[in-house]
N, C-alpha and C positions, 0 to 999 in steps of 0.2 A: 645249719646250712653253711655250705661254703662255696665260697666261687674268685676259682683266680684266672688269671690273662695274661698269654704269651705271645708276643707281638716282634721276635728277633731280627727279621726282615723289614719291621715297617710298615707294612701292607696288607699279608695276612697274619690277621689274629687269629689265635687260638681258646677258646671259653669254656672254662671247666665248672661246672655248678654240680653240687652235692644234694641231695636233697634229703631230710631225714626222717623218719619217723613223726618227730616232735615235732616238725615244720609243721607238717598237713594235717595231722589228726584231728587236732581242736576244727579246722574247719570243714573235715568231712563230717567227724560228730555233728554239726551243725546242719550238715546240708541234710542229710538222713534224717534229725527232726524234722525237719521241714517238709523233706518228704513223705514220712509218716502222716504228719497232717493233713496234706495233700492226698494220697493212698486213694486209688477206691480199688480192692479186690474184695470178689464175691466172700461172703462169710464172716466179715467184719465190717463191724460200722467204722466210719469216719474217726480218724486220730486212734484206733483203737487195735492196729495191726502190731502184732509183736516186732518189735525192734530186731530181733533175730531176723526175721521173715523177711525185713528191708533190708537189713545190709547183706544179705545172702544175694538178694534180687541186683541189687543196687547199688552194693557196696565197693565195688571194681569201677565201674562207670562214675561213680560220683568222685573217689578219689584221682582218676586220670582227668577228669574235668578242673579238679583243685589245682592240682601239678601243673596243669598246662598253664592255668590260668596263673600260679606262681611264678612258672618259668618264663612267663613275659612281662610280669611285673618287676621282678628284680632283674632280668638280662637290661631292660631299657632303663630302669633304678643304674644300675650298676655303671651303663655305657653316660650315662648323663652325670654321674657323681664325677666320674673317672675321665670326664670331656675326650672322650671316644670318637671321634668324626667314623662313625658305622656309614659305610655305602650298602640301599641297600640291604635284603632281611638276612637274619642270622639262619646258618644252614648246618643241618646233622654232620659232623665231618663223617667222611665214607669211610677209614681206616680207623680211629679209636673210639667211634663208640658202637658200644654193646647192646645186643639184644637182651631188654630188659623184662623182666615178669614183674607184669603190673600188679600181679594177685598176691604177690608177695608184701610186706612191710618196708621194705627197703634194707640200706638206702639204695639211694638213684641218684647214677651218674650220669648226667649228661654232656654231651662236648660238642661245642660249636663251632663251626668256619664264621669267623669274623670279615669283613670286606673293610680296610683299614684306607681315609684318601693318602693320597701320597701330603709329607707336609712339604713346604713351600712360602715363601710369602712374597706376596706384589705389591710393591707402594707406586701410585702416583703423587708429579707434583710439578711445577716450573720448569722444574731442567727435563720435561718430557714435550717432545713435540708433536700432534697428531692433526692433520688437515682438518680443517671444515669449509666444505665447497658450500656456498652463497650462490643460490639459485638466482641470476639475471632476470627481472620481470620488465621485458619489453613491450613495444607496442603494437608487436604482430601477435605475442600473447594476449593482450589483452585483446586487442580484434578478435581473436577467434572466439574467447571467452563470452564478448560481448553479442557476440553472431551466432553462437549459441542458444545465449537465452533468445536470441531475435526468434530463432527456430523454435524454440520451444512456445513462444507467443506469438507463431505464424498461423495462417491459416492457407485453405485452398480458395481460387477463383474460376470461373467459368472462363475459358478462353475459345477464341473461335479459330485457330490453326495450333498447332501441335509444333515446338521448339525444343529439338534435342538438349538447346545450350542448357535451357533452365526443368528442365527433366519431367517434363510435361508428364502427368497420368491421365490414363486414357481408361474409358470404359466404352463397351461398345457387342456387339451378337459376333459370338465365334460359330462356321457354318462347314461342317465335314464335306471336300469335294471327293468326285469320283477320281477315275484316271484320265473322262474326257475333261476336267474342269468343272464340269456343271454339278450341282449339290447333290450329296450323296443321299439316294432314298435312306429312309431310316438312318442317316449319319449323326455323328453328333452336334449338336446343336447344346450352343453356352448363352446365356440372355446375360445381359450386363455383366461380362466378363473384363478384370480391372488390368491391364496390363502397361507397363513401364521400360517403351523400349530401350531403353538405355543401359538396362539390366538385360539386353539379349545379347549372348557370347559372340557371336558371327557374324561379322562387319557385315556381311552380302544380306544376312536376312534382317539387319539393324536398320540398312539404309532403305530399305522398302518402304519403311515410316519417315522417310525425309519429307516434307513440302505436304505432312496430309495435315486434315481439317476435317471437321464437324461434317459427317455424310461419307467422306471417305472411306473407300472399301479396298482393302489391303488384301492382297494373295500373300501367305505365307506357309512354311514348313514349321509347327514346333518343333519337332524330334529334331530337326537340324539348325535351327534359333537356339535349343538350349543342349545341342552337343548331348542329349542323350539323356540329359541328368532328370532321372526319375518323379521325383519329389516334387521336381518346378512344372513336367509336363502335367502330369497324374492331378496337381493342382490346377493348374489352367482351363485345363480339359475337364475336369470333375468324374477322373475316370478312374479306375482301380488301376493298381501298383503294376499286374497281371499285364494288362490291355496295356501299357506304355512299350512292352517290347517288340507287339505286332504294328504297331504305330507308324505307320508313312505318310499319309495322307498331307495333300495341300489345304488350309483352310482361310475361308476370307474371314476377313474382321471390319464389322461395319460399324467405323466409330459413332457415336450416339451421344460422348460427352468429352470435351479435355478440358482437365483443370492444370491450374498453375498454383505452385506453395509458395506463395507470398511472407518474404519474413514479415515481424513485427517490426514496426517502427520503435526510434531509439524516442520514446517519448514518456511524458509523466506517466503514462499505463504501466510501461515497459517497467519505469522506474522503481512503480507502488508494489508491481507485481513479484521483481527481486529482493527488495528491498527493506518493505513494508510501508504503508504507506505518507509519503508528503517526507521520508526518512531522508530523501536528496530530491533534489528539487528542479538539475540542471545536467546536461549530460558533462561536461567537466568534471561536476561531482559525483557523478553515476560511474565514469570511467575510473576516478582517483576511489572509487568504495571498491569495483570488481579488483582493480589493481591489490587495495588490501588483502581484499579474499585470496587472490594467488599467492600473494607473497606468504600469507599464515600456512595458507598446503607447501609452501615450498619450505617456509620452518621447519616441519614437521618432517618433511621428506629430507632435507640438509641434518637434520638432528638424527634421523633414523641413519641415514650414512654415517653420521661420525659415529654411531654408536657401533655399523659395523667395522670404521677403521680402529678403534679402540680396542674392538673387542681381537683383532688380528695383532695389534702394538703389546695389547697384555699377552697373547700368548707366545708371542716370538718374544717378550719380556724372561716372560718364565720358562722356558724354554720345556724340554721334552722332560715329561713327568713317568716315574715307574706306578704301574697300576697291578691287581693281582689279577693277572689277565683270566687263569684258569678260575678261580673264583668269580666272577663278573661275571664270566662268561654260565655258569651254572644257575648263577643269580637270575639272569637276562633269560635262559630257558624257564626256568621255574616260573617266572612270571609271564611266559606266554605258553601257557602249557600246551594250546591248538599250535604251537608254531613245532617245527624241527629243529635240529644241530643244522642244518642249512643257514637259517633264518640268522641265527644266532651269528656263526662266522660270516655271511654275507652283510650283518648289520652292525658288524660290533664296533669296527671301526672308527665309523659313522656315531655309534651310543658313546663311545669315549671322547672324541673329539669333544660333544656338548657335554660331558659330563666336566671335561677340563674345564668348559666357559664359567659352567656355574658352581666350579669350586672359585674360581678367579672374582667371578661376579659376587659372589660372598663374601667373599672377604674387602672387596671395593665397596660394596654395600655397607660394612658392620666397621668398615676405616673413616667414612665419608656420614654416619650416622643417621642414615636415612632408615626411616622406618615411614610403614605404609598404612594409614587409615581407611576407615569404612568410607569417609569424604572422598579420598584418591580413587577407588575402585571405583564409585558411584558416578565419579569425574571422567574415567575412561570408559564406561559402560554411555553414559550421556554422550561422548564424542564419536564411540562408534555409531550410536543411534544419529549423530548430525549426520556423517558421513553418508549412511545409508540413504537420511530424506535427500542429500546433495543429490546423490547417485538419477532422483528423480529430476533432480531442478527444484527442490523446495529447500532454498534457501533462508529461509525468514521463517521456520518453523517454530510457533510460541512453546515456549518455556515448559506448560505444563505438558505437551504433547511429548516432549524429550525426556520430561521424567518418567513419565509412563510406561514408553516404548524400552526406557532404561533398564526401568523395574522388572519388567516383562523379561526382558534378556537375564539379569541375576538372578533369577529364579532355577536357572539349570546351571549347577556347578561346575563343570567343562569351563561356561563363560564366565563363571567367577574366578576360577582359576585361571584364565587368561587376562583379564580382566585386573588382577594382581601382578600377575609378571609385567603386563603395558604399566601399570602405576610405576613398577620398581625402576624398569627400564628409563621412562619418562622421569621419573627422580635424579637417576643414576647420572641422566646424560646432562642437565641442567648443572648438578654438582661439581662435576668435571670439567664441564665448559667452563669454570671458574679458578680452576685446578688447576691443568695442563695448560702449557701454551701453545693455543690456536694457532694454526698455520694458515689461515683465510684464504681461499682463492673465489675470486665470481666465477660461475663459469655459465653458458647458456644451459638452456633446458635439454637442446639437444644432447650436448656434451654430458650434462649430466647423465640422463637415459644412457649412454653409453653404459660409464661409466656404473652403473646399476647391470645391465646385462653384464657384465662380466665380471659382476661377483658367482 
């Protein structure tokens, strides 16, 4: 066997592999026993079919399956002895290689488009300077924070007048009128229909519900309360999608109930129920624990920025890289075979830019010595799974519920595989913050968000 590699440009290789006779044989020989013993055609028992008869049947198929399975053993042998940075799978070149006859003994040439990364190298260190904006945790953020969870531990009360200020919900009989006013025979009719006017678009039919109260009976328009919009009448009304567009009609609304959402009190409930229980005991210390909580999301959000200014600094570092664009590009079709040459020139752009990052991110990674454990993925699969209970308000979710919900997520490889990159990244940016010199700014939340949209 032989196989050599021409590489004059850098970027595309060229991979010539030989294959000979002697290679394969011993282990089609082999495979054809096996086959033999395997065998069942009518007229011969088991293990007992002439050797002639198998490799007649057999004997093409079983050696293209050796070959194949040779020519990725040694192509990935050969790119790993010879530290190869392949982008990317090896592909038939279209110009020098030959239509081959399998049926033949050989040999067999085969020759491959290699995808070569451009080489390069990025050091960081001290004499590099890159921002890290320190998200501000004030005390209008924490009010809202804290008003939050009051909401989330609010309840409803029975009130006996209706106040727009505090967004009164109302329940009460919707009643279809004619065009003289009076109830339309057979109209529609809604029994404890829940309406919140506060949420109706048009000031003239909002203010009809000024000054009402328990017994009050309201003349109003849906179709012209909610400007038409389908889904909110067709809901109110209990009518089909259809019927909302012959819709005119005046209809009264005879309240029957208003309630008022009462937040929770900032008190030891409040405390036990964020918390865990008796964990703070005062609201000074209630307020100084949510304060920590924002500031740890504001880490992770200040960390996730510097990682995208970094990631901008190493590339204006390294400046504009040659790629083999027509090879990539055939790479990038082949692997989405449902897609077109459309897909490919509308996206490739976009596929090189990240292709640049995580040549750059590779070698920051294998300089800075970070390497990732089953502990690390398990570590970010657990934080996504906090995240999510947050998303509800369960803050204080015990330990073994996070591992579970963890476990449950690494079970589909998509999220393990993300799941790895969050580790790398979260390594990555920890290490460097140690490394470069930080350019610290505070800045508020607002500014920050900005500063996020226009990335």
């Amino acid at each position: 066997m032989n196989i050599s590699f021409e590489n004059p440009d850098k970027v595309n290789g060229l991979l010539t592999l030989t294959i000979e006779k002697d290679d394969y044989q011993a282990d089609v020989e082999k495979a054809l026993k096996d086959y033999r013993k395997r065998a069942n055609i009518p007229g011969f028992r088991p293990g007992q079919v002439p050797m002639s008869m198998i490799k007649r049947q057999f004997g093409t198929s079983v050696k293209v399956d050796v070959i194949n399975r040779m020519l990725g053993e040694k192509i990935y042998a050969y790119i790993s002895e010879n530290k190869i940075q392949m982008l990317g799978e090896p592909l038939p070149n279209l110009e020098k290689q030959q239509e081959l006859n399998m049926e033949g003994d050989g040999p067999f040439e085969f020759v491959f488009d290699i995808a070569v990364a451009p080489e390069f190298t990025i050091t960081l260190d001290g004499n590099d300077t890159i921002d890290y904006n320190v998200i501000a945790v004030d005390d209008d953020i924490v009010n809202r924070q804290v008003e939050m969870f009051q909401s989330r531990n609010g309840h409803y009360d029975k009130v006996e007048t209706y106040d727009p200020a505090q967004n009164d919900m109302l329940k009460g009989d919707l009643r279809e009128l004619d065009a003289e006013g009076n109830a339309k025979e057979d109209g529609i009719v809604v029994e404890g229909a829940v309406l919140m006017p506060e949420y109706i678009k048009v000031d003239e039919q909002k203010s009809l519900f000024d000054n009402a109260k328990l017994g009050s009976v309201i003349t109003f328009n849906p179709k012209k309360a909610y400007e038409g919009n389908v889904g909110e009448i067709s809901s109110l009304l209990k009518i089909d999608r259809e019927k909302v567009e012959t819709m005119e009609s005046d209809f009264t609304y005879l309240i029957t109930e208003v309630s008022r959402f009462i937040k929770g009190e900032v008190n030891q409930e409040l405390f036990d129920q964020v918390f865990g229980k008796d964990v703070v005991t005062d609201e000074k210390a209630f307020r100084e624990k949510v304060a920590e909580g924002i500031k740890a999301q504001f880490d992770v959000d200040s960390d996730y920025k510097f990682l995208l200014d970094l990631r901008a600094y190493a590339e204006n570092k390294v400046g504009d890289l040659t790629f083999p664009d027509a090879l990539l590009k055939r790479i990038m079709l082949n692997n989405n075979k449902d897609k077109d040459q459309k897909f490919v020139d509308d996206n490739y752009d976009a596929s090189i830019k990240e292709l640049k990052w995580h040549l750059i991110k590779e070698q920051l990674v294998a300089a800075n010595g970070i390497k990732v454990e089953d502990a690390d993925v398990k570590a970010a699969a657990r934080e996504t799974a906090r995240m999510q209970f947050a998303q509800y308000g369960m803050t204080n979710v015990p330990d073994e519920y996070l591992d579970n919900y963890a476990d449950s997520l690494l079970k589909d490889k998509k999220n393990v595989d993300n799941f790895v990159d969050r580790a790398i990244d979260r390594k990555l940016v920890i290490a460097l913050k140690s490394v470069v010199k930080l350019n610290e700014k505070t800045v508020s939340m607002d500014d920050f968000n900005k500063m996020m949209q226009e990335k």
